[in-house]
C-alpha positions as CSV (number, residue, x, y, z in Angstrom):
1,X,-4.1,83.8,47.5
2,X,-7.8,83.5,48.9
3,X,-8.2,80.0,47.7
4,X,-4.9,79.1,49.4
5,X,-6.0,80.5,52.3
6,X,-9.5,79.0,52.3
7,X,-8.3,75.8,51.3
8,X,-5.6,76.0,54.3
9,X,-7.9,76.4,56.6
10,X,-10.8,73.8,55.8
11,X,-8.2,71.3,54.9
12,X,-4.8,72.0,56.7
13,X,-1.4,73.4,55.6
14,X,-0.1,72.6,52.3
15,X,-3.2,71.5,51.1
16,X,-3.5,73.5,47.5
17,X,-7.3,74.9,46.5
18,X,-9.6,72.4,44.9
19,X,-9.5,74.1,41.3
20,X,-11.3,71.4,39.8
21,X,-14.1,71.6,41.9
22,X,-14.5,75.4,41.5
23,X,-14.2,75.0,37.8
24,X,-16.7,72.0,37.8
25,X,-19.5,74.1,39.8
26,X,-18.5,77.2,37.6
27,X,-19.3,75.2,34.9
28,X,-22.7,73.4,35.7
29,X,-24.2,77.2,36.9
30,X,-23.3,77.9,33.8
31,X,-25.5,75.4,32.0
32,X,-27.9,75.2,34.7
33,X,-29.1,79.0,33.6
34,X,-29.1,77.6,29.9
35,X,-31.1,75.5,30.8
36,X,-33.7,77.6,32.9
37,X,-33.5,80.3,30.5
38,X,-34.8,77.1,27.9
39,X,-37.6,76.0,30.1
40,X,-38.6,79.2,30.9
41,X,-39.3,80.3,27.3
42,X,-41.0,76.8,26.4
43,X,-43.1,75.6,28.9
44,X,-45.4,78.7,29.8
45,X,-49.1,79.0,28.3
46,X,-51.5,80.9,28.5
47,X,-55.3,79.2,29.3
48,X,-55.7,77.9,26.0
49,X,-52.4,75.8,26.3
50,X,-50.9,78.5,23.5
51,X,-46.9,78.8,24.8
52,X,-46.4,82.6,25.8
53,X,-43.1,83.0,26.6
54,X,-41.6,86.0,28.5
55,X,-40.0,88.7,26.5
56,X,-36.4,88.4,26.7
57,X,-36.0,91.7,28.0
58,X,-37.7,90.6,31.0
59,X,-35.2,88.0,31.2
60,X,-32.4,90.1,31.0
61,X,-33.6,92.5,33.8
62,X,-33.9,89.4,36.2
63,X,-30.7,88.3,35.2
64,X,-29.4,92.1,35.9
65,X,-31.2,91.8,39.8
66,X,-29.7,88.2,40.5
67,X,-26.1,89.7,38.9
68,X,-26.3,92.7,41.0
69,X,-27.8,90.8,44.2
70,X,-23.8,88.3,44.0
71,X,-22.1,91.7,43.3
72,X,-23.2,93.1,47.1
73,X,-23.3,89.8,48.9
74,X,-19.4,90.0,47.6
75,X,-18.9,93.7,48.4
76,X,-20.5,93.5,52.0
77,X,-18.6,90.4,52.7
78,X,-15.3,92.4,51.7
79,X,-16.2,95.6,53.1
80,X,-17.1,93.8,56.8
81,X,-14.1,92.1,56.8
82,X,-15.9,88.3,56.7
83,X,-13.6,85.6,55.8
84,X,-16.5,83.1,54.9
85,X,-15.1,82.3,51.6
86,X,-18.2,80.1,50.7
87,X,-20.5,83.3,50.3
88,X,-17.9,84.6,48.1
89,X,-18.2,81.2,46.3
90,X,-22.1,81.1,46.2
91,X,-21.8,85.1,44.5
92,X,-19.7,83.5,42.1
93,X,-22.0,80.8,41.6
94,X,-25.3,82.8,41.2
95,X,-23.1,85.2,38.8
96,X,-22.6,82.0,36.6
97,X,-25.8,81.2,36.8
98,X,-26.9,85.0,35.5
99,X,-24.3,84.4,32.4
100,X,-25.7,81.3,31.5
101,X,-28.9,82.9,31.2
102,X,-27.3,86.5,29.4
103,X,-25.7,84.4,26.2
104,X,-29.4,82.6,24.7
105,X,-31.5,85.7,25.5
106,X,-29.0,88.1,24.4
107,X,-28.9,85.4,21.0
108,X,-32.6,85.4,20.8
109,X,-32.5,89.3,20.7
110,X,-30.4,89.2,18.0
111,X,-32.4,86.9,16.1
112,X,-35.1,89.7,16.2
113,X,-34.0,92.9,15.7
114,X,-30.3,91.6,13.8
115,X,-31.3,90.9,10.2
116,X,-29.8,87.7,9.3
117,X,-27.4,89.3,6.5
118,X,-26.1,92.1,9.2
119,X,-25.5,89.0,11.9
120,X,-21.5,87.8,12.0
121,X,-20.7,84.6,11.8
């Protein structure tokens, strides 16, 4: 019902939400935090040019500020009674974003404490 509405009033009556779109941008924040997540445990060193990168808990606890930053931009849009659907969409997006970050460091976590013959397939 909010993407009707949205998609009513940016495009005109009858005019059904842009799903594919939505989906599309879900998906590349989703592979876009992949990919940070990747770059950020390669490419930093220390001054010896030896890679040093972060813990993954200190991954995680960004991710948990960036997931909890969307989650009030979307309650203090719903709680003030804004109809600016594209902040809803951009908390949406960031979440994404924090997900695609949560599944490799959440998988590299494993790979340390999990022993291999405890891990499922």
């Amino acid at each position: 019902p909010t993407l009707s509405a949205s998609a009513q009033e940016l495009f005109g009556i009858g005019t059904p939400p842009p799903y594919g779109l939505i989906f599309s941008l879900l998906m590349a924040c989703l592979m876009l935090g992949s990919l940070v997540f990747q770059i950020l445990t390669s490419s930093l060193t220390d001054g010896q040019g030896n890679p040093v990168p972060p813990s993954p808990h200190f991954l995680l606890r960004m991710n948990k500020a960036i997931c909890a930053c969307a989650a009030v931009a979307c309650m203090i849009t719903a709680t003030m009674g804004m109809v600016n659907h594209w902040t809803g969409l951009g908390a949406l997006l960031c979440f994404e974003f924090s997900v695609g970050m949560y599944y490799p460091a959440i998988g590299s976590l494993r790979g340390k404490f999990v022993p291999r013959e405890s891990r499922g397939l």
